[in-house]
C-alpha positions in Angstrom: 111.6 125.8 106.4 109.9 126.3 109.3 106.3 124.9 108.1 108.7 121.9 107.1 110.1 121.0 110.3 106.4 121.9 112.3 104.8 119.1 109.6 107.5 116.8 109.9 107.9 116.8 113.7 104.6 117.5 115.7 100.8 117.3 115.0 98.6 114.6 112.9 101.3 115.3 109.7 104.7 113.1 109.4 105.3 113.4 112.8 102.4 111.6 113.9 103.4 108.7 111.6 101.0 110.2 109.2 102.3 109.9 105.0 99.7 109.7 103.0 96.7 112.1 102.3 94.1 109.2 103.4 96.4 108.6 106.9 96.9 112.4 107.5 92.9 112.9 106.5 91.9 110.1 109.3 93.8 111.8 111.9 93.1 115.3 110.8 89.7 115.0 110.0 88.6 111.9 111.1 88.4 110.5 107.8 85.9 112.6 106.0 86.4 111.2 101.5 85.2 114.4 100.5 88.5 116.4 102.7 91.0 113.4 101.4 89.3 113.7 97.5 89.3 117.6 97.3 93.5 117.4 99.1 94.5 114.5 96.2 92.5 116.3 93.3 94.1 119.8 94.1 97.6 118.4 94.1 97.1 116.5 91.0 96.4 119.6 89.4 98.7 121.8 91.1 101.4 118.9 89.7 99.9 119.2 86.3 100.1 122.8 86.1 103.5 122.9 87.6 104.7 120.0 84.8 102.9 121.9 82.1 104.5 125.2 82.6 108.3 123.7 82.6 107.5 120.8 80.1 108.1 124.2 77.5 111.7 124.4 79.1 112.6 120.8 78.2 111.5 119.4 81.0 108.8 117.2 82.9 108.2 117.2 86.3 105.9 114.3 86.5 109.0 112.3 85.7 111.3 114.0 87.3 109.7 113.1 90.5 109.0 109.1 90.6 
């Protein structure tokens, strides 16, 4: 909760008016593709895994979350 409200209230993250990996990296980082690249690859396999281990339980998180 706490790491929640810090990101979504102060700093570069959603408080800053920051929402997307390529906004927070330009403000974080200063825009470096290789930060931005490595952030979006290891939550689209952190999703996949996530999907994959409940897709066994009858569901599928990839849908469940657009």
């Amino acid at each position: 909760m706490d790491f929640g409200r810090s990101i979504s209230t102060y700093g570069v993250y959603f408080g800053g008016g920051n929402y997307s990996i390529t906004d927070i990296c330009q403000a974080y980082c200063g825009g470096e593709p290789t930060w931005s690249n490595n952030v979006s690859n290891i939550m689209t396999n952190a999703l996949k895994k996530a999907s994959e281990s409940i897709s066994g339980a009858g569901g599928n998180l990839s849908s469940q979350l657009r």
